[in-house]
N, C-alpha and C positions, 0 to 999 in steps of 0.2 A: 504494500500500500504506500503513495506516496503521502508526502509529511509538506507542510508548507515553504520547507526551504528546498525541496528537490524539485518542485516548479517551476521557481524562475530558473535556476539554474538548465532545467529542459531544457526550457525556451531559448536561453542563451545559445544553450549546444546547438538546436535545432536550426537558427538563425543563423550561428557562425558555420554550420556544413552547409547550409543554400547558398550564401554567400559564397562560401568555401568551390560547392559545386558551378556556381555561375564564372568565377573567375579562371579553373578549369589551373591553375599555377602555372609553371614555368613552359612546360608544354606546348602552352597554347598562347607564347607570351611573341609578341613578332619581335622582329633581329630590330627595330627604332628604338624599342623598348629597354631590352636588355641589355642594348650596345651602350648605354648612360654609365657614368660610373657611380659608386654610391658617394652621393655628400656630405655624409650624417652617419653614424649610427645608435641607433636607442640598446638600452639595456634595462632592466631590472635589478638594479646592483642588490638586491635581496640574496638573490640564487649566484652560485658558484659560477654556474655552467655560461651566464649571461655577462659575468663579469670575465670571465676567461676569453668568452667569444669580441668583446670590448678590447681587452687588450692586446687581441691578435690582430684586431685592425685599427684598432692606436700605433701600434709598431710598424704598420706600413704608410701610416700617415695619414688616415681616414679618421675626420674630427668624429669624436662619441659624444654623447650626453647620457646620463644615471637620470634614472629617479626611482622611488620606493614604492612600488606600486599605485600610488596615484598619478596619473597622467596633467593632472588641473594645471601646474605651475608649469612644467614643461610646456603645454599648449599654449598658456599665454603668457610665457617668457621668451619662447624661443621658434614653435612650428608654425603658428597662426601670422608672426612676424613675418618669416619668411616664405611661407608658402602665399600670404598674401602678395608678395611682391613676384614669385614666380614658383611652379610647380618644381619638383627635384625626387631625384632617387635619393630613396633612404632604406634602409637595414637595420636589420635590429632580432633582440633574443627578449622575448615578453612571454605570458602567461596566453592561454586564448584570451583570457576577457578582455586584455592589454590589447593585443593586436585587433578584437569586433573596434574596442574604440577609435583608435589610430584609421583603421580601414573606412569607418563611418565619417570620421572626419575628412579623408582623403579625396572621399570621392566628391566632398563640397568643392574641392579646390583643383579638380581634372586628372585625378589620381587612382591608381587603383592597385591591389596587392597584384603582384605575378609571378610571387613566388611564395608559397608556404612549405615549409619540412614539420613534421611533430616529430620534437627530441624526444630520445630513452627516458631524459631528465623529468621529475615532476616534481613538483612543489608539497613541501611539507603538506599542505590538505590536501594533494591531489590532485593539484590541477597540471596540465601538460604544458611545459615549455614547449615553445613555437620559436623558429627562425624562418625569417620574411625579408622579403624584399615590396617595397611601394614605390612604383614611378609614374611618371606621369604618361595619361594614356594618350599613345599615338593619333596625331592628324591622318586624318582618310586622306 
């Protein structure tokens, strides 16, 4: 039987695979797309596996941004700023819910995920870390 906190959480799920399923990942991502380089990348410095995945592209030179599971201050410190002046590929190691957000937000601004993995990694309650890619969606 479910319990009142296993329903939003469906929903959540539910929402993030339609989503998930219309974006179709990497696959289905055309070569305008994926040929961008990443300009950003988000982490979750909570989790091990997102700060590791951070510092591997710290070292090549790919500016990161942290935050602790709320998204609020990074959206308008830093994404809402820039994605308002122009769309951009960005990367990142989030939880699903982390990434519905970021994804929802994206697509205000001509973006959209084209790339999803779900890591081995999961979060203390259980939820699955995600590494993603969001760029801006190609002109026909």
């Amino acid at each position: 039987m479910l319990n009142r906190r296993q329903v939003p959480k469906g929903a959540a799920a539910a929402s993030a695979a339609a989503t998930g399923a219309l974006s179709l990942g990497a696959s289905a991502t055309s070569s305008r797309e994926s040929a961008r380089p990443v300009e950003l990348f988000l982490f979750d410095r909570r989790f091990a596996d997102a700060r590791a995945a951070a510092a591997r592209r710290a070292a090549v030179g790919i500016e990161t941004a942290a935050f602790d599971g709320d998204l609020t201050h990074l959206w308008y410190d830093q994404l809402d700023l820039r994605w308002r002046k122009a769309p951009m590929t960005l990367a990142g190691v989030t939880t699903e819910s982390g990434l519905f957000v970021l994804e929802t937000l994206a697509v205000d601004r001509g973006m959209r995920v084209i790339e999803r993995t779900q890591l081995d990694a999961q979060t203390p309650g259980g939820e699955s870390l995600y590494s993603w890619t969001i760029a801006p969606r190609a002109r026909s």
